[in-house]
N, C-alpha and C positions, 0 to 999 in steps of 0.2 A: 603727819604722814599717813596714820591708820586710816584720817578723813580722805587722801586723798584716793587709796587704796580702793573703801568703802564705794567712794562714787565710779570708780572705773568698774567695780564689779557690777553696782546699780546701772550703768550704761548699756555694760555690754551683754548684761542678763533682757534688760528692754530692747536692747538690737535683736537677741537674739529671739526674744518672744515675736518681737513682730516679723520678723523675718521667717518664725514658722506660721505665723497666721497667714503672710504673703503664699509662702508653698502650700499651705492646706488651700486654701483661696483656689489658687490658679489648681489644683487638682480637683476642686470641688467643680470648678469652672470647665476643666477641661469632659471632666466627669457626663457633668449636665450634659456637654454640647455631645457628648459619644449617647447620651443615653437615648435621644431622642432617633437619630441614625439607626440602634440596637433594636430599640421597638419596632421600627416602622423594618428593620430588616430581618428581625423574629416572626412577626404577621406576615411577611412573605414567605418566607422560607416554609412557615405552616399549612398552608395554602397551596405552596406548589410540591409540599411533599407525599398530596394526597394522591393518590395512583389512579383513580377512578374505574382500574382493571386494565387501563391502557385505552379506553374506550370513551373516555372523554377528559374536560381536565374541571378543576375547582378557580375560584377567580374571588380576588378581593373585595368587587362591586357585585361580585353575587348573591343570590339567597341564602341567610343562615335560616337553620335549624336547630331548635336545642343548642343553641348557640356557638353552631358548628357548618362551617360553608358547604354548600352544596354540590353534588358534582352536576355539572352540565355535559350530557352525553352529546356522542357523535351521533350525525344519522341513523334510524335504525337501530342504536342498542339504548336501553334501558334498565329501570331497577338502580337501587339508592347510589349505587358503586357501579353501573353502566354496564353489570357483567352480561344481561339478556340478550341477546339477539331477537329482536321483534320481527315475528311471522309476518309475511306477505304487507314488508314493508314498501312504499313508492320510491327508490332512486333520485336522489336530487343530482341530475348533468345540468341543469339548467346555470342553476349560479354561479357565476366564474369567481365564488370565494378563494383568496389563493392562499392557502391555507399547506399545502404541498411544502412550505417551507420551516415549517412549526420544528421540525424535528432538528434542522440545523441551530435555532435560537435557543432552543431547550439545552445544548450541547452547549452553546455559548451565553447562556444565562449571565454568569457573573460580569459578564464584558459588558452585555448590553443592560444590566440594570441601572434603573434612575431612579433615584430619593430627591421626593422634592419637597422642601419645606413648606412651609405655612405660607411664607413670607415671599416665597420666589414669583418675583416681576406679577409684582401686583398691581404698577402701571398698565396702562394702557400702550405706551410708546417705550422704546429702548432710548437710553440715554441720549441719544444722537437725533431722537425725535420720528425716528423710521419706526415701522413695524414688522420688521424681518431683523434677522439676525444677519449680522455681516461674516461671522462666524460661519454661518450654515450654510449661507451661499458661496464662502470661499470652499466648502464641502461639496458641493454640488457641481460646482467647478472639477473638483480633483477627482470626481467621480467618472465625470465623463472625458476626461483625460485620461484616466485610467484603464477604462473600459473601448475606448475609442469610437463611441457610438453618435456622438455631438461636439459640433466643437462651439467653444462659449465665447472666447476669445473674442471683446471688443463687441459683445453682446448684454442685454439688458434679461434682468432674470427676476422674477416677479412669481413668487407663492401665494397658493389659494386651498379652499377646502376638497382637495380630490382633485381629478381632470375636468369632471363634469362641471364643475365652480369654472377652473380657466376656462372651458371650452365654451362656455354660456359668453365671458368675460370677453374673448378673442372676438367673438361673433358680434358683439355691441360696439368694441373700437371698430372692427372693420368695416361696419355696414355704416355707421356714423362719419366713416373717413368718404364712403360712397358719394361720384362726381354727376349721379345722377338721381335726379329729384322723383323717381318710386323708387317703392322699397327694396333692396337689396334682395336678390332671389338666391336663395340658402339652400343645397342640397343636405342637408342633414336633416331627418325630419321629428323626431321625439322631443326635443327639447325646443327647437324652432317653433313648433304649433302649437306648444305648452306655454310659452312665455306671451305670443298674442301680439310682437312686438310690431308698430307701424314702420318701422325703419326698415325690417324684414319680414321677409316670409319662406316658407319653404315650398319648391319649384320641382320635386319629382328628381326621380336618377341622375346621374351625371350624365348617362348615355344619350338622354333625352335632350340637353344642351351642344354637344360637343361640336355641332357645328352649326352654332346657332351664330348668326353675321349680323344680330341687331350691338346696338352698344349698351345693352344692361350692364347692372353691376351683378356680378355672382363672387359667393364664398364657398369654394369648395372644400371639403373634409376627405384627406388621403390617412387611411387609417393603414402603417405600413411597419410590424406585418399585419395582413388584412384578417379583420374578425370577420366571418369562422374558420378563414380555411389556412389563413398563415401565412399569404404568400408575400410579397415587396410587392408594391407599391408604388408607380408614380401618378402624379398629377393628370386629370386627363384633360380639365379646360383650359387654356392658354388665352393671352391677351392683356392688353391694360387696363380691362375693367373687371380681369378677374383676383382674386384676394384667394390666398391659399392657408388653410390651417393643417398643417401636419400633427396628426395624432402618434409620436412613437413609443406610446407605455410598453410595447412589448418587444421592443427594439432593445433587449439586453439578451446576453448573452445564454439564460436560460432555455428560451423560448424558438432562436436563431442566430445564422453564424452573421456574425459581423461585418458585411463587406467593405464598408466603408463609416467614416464617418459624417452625418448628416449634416449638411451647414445650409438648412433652408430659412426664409425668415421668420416664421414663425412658428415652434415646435413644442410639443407637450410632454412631458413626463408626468408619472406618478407612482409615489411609493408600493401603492398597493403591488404593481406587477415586477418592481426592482426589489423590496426585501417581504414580501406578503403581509405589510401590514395594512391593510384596508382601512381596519376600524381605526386608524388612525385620523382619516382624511386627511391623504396632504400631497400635493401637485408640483408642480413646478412648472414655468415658460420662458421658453430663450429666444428673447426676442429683438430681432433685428434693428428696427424702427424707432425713434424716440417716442414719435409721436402716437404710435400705437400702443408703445410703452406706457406712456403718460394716461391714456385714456382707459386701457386695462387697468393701472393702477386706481382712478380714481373708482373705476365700476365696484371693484372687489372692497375701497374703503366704504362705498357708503353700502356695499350688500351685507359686511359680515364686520367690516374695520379692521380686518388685518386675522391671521390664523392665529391657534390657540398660542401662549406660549409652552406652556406642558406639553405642547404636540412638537414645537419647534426643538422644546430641548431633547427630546425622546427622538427625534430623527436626525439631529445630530450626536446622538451617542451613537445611534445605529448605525449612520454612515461611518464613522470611526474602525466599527466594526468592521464592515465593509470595506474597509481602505488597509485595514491591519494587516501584517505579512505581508504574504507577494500581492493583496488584493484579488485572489484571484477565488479564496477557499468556498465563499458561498456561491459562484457562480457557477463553479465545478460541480457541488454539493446538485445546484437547483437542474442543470442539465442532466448529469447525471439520472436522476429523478426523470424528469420528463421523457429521456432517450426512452427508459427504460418503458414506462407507461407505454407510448408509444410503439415499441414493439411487441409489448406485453398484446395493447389490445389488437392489432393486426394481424397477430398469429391466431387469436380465435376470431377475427373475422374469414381470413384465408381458406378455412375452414366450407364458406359459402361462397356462390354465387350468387347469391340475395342480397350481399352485402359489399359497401364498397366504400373506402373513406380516400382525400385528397390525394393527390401525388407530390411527393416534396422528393426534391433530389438533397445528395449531401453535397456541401460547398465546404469551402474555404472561409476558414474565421479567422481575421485578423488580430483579435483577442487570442486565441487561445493558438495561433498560428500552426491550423492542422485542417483539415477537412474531417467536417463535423455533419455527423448523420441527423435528420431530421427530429427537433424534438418541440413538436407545437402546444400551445395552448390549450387546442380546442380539436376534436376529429370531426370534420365535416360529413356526416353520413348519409351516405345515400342508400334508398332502398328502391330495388328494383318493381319493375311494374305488377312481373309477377305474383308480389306477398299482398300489395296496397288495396286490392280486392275492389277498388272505389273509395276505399279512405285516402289516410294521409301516412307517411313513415313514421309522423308525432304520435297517428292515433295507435300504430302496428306498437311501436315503443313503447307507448302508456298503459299498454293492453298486457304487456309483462312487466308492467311496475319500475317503468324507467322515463323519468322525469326529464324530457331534454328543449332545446328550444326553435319552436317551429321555422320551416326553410322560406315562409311565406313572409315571418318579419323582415328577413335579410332580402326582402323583393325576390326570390325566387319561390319554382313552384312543390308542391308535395312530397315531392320525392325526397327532399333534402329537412337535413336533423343538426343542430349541432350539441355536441358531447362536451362538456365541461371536464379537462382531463387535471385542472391546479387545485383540486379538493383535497382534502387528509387522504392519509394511506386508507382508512378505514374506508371512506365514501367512493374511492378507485376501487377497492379488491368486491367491495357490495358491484359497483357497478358492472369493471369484469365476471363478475360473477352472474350476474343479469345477463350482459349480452353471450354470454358461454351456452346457455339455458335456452334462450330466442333461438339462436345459430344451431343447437342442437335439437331443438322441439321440431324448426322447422325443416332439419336433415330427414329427420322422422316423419315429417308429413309426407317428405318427398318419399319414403321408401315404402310408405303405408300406401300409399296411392296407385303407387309401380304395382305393388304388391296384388291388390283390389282388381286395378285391370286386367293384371292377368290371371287373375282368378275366371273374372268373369268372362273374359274369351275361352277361358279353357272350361266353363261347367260342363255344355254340352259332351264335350269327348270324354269329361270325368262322371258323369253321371249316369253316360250311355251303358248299359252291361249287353257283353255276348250272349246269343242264344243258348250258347251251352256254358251258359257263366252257372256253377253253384254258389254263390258267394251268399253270406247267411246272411238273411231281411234284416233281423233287427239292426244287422252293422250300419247297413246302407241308410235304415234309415234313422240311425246316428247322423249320420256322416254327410246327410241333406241337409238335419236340424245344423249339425256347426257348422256348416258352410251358409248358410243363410243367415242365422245368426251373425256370425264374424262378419257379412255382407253390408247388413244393418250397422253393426256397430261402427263399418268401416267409414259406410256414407253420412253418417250423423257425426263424427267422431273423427273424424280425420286425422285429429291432431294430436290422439291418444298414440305413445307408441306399443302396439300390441301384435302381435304376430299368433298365428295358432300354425302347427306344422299337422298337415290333414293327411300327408300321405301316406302316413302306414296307420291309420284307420281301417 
C-alpha cells in the first residue's frame, strides 16, 4: 500500500512539475512576443515626446546625435529645439505639402499607430497571388460611400505610388487603346514631354482643340476642383476619339462642398489630399473599363510590381481612422482649417486694391448637408498692373520673401501667383504674415506718394514770403533744407514709410 501511495505522490509531483514548466513556458513565450511590441513602442513614444518648441517634430529615420534624434524644423525656424525664428527668411506657397492635417493625427496618434514586424509580408504577392490588399480596397470602397464623392460600385480599383504613378499609368492604357495609327495627342504637358512616349505626345491647351473636326485620338486631363483656383470642372473635348482622365484628389470634403457623386470612367484619387499623408505615396483608380483596367495593371507591375506593403498596411489603419465614429471627425477638423485660412488671408488682402484672389461662392454639401463657405487649397493671386512695374506678381512676391508659383506655368500671364494654403500652421501664419507686410508696405507707398505730390504742388505758395513777412532767415532756411531733403528721400525711397509734418516749422 505505502508503494502504491509512493507512486501516486511521484506522479502527481511530475504532473505538477511539468505543468509549471508549461505555465513558465507560455509566460516566457507570451513575454517575448509583448517584448518586442514594448521596444519598438518605447522608441516611438521617445521620439514623438520630443517638443522641438512646437516648431518642428523628431522622426525615427532621422538624424541622431550623441545618440539622440534630431529635431527637424518647420520653415524658417531653427536652433537644436527649433525655438529661432530666422531673419528675412523666403516663404515656401509653392509646395502644396499638406501638412495642415498633422495636428488632427497627432491627437489621434494611438488609433493610427502601426508596428510592423520583421516578418510582415515579406512576399512579393498576397496569399491570393494579387498585389493589393482586398482588405484595403473594400476600405476605399466604404470611404467614398461615406463621403459621397465616388461611386465604386461595379468598378475596377487599382493602386499605384501617388496620382502621378496612376496618372502616367491611365495615359499609357489609354493611348494604346487609341483607333488611330499617330500618336495620341495629350493635353497634359509635364509628364507627357518627360516620358518621350511614341504612342503620345502633348498637343497644347484643351482651348486649342475644342473644335477641332479631324478624327485624332486625344486624352484630356479634367482636374475638378481645378489647381489653382478651385473651381468644378467638366470635360471640355467631346467625341469618340476622345479618352478622359478625371483627376479628383481634391474632390473631398476639406477642400469643397460635395455636390454630387462622380461616376466618370476613369477617376484618381490620392491619399496625400484625403488624410495629408504624401510621403506615403499612395493613389488609387476607379475604373470603369476592364480592358483599361487590365492594361493599367499590367503598366504599374512592370514600373514598380505592385505598392509597398508597409505603405498598404499604414493606409489601411488610417482609413479606419477615417471611417471611425460618424466618419465625419477629420473632414470637419481639415475644413474647418481651410475655412478658416481662407478668410484669415482675404481679410488682409481686402485691405488693398492691388491685390485680389478667386471668387468661390458657398454651396450645398451633400456630406455635411448644409451650405458650406469657400475653403480652397490654393489662392489664386492676382496682382494688379499697377505694383508689376514690368515684372511679374512671382518676381513682386519673391521680392518680399514669398515663395509661390508662377501664373505662366498654369498657361496664364503675369499677373497671376498661386499661394499654397495645406502647409503646417507655422508656414500659413509666416505666410500671412508676409503678405500683411506687402499689403501694408504698399498702403505706404500709396500714401507716400499722395503725400510727395502735394508737397510739390504746394512748394511754390509755401516758400513764397510776403513783402512785409518778418519771419526769422535761419527758420526758413531750415525749412527749404527739410522740405528738399524729405523730397529726395521721397523719390529714391518710395517705399520707406516716413512722413515729416513741416507745418509748424
Amino acid at each position: 500500500m505505502a508503494r502504491v501511495h509512493s507512486l501516486k505522490y511521484i506522479v502527481s509531483l511530475t504532473c505538477s512539475i511539468a505543468l509549471n514548466l508549461l505555465l513558465v513556458g507560455m509566460c516566457m513565450h507570451k513575454r517575448w512576443q509583448q517584448n518586442w511590441t514594448q521596444e519598438a513602442m518605447a522608441e516611438a513614444e521617445a521620439v514623438s515626446s520630443m517638443s522641438c518648441s512646437g516648431h518642428g517634430r523628431a522622426f525615427l529615420d532621422g538624424l541622431v546625435l550623441h545618440g539622440k534624434p534630431v529635431c527637424e524644423c518647420n520653415m524658417c525656424y531653427g536652433g537644436s529645439d527649433c525655438s529661432q525664428l530666422l531673419p528675412h527668411c523666403m516663404v515656401d506657397a509653392d509646395s502644396g505639402d499638406p501638412t495642415f492635417l498633422e495636428p488632427f493625427w497627432m491627437k489621434n496618434a494611438a488609433r493610427s499607430a502601426v508596428v510592423v514586424a520583421g516578418w510582415h509580408r515579406m512576399s512579393y504577392e498576397f496569399s491570393d497571388g494579387s498585389l493589393i490588399s482586398e482588405e484595403l480596397k473594400a476600405h476605399i470602397r466604404s470611404v467614398h460611400a461615406s463621403v459621397g464623392n465616388a461611386i465604386t460600385d461595379g468598378k475596377y480599383i487599382i493602386i499605384g505610388a501617388g496620382a502621378t504613378h496612376l496618372l502616367n499609368a491611365a495615359v499609357h492604357a489609354l493611348s494604346s487603346n487609341a483607333s488611330s495609327s499617330s500618336p495620341t495627342k495629350v493635353v497634359y504637358k509635364e509628364q507627357t514631354e518627360f516620358f518621350k512616349s511614341e504612342d503620345y505626345k502633348f498637343n497644347g491647351d484643351t482651348s486649342m482643340w475644342k473644335n477641332d473636326s479631324s478624327k485624332s485620338s486625344f486624352i484630356e486631363l479634367v482636374t475638378s476642383p481645378n489647381n489653382p483656383d478651385g473651381h468644378l470642372k467638366k470635360a471640355v473635348l467631346q467625341g469618340q476619339y476622345v479618352k478622359t482622365i478625371h483627376d479628383l484628389a481634391y474632390y473631398c470634403p476639406h477642400f469643397t462642398p460635395i455636390l454630387a457623386p462622380a461616376d466618370e470612367d476613369l477617376m484618381i484619387f490620392t491619399l496625400s489630399k484625403l488624410t495629408g499623408h504624401a510621403g506615403s505615396r499612395f493613389g488609387w483608380a476607379i475604373i470603369k473599363d476592364e480592358g483599361v483596367y487590365r492594361r493599367m495593371l499590367t503598366y504599374m507591375d512592370l514600373s514598380t510590381y505592385g505598392v509597398s506593403r508597409e505603405t498598404q498596411l499604414r493606409v489601411l489603419k488610417l482609413l479606419k481612422v477615417v471611417l471611425s465614429g460618424n466618419g465625419k471627425a477629420m473632414y470637419e477638423f481639415g475644413y474647418n482649417t481651410m475655412k478658416n485660412r481662407w478668410s484669415r488671408l482675404n481679410k488682409v488682402l481686402s485691405r488693398s486694391k492691388r491685390f485680389s484672389t478667386q471668387k468661390l461662392k458657398p454651396q450645398y454639401c451633400l456630406f455635411s448637408q448644409q451650405i458650406r463657405t469657400p475653403s480652397p487649397a490654393f489662392a489664386w493671386l492676382k496682382c494688379e498692373t499697377s505694383i508689376l512695374e514690368g515684372g511679374s506678381c512671382y518676381e513682386v512676391l519673391k521680392a518680399h520673401n514669398i515663395s509661390g508659383r508662377a501664373g505662366s506655368l498654369f498657361g496664364v500671364d503675369n499677373h497671376y501667383v498661386r499661394l499654397s494654403l495645406v502647409r503646417s500652421e507655422d508656414d500659413f501664419d509666416l505666410l500671412l504674415r508676409q503678405i500683411n507686410n506687402l499689403v501694408s508696405l504698399k498702403n505706404n507707398h500709396k500714401r507716400v506718394t499722395t503725400t510727395s505730390t502735394r508737397l510739390w504742388q504746394s512748394n511754390e505758395s509755401t516758400l513764397m514770403l510776403p513783402r512785409d513777412c518778418s519771419w526769422n532767415r535761419s527758420l526758413l532756411d531750415l525749412r527749404i533744407k527739410l522740405e528738399t531733403l524729405y523730397s529726395n528721400i521721397v523719390r529714391s525711397h518710395a517705399n520707406i514709410g516716413l512722413s515729416f509734418d513741416l507745418k509748424n516749422l
